[in-house]
C-alpha positions as CSV (number, residue, x, y, z in Angstrom):
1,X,-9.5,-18.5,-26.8
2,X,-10.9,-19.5,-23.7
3,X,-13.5,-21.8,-23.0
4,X,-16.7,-20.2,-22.9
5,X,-15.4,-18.5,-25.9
6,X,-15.2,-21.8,-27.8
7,X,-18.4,-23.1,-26.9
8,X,-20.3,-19.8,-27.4
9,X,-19.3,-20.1,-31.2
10,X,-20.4,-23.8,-31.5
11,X,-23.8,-22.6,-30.0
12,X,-23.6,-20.0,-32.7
13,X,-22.5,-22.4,-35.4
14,X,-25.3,-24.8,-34.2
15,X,-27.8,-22.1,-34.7
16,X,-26.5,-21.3,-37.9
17,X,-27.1,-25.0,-38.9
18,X,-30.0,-25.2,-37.4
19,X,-31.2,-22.5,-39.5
20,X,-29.9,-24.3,-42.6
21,X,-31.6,-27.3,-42.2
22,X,-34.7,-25.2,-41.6
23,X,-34.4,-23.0,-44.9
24,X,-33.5,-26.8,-47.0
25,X,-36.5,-28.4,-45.6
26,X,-38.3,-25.3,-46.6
27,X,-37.1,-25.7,-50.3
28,X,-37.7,-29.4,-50.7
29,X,-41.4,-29.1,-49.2
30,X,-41.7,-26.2,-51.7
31,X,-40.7,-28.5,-54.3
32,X,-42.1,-31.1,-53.5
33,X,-45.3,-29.0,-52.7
34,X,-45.8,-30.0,-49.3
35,X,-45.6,-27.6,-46.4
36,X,-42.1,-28.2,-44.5
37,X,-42.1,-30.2,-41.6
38,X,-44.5,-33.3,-42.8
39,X,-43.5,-36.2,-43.6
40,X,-45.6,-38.5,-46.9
41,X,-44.2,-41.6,-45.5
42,X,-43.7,-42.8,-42.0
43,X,-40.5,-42.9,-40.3
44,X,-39.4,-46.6,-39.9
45,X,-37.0,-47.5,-36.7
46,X,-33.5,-49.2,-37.6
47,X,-33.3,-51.5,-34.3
48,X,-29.4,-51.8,-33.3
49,X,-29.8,-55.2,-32.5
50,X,-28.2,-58.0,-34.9
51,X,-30.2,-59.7,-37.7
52,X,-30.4,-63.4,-37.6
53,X,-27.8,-65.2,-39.4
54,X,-30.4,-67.9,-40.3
55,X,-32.2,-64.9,-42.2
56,X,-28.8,-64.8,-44.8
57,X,-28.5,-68.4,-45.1
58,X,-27.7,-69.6,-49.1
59,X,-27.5,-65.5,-50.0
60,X,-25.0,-64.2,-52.3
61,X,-22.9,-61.3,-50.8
62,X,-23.9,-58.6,-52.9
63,X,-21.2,-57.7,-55.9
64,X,-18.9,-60.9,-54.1
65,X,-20.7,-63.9,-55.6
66,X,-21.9,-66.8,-54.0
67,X,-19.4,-68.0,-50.7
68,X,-18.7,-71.3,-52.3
69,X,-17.4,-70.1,-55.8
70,X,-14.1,-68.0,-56.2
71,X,-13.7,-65.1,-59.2
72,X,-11.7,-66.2,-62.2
């Protein structure tokens, strides 16, 4: 296969995708009974910056215990 072969069938396989998404959000809504395409809640925005340490000071790791303390 040459090139232009490969990326016309990831075009195609996008499209096909893109279609599946449509046809799930579709379903949902309809379950949900909201038309697709809008949202009940607002999107929120992750940043990709670091959290402040100081924020996790004298926190348990979740499902580890407390730092200071070792399992039996």
């Amino acid at each position: 296969m040459s090139v232009q072969d490969d990326l016309a069938a990831v075009r195609r396989r996008l499209q096909d995708l893109e279609h599946t998404v449509e046809e799930l959000e579709r379903r949902v809504g309809a379950e949900r009974g909201t038309p697709a395409g809008s949202r009940t809640e607002p999107m929120v925005t992750i940043p990709d910056t670091p959290y402040d340490s100081q924020k996790w000071t004298d926190t348990d790791d979740e499902g580890l215990g407390a730092r200071d303390r070792h399992a039996p």
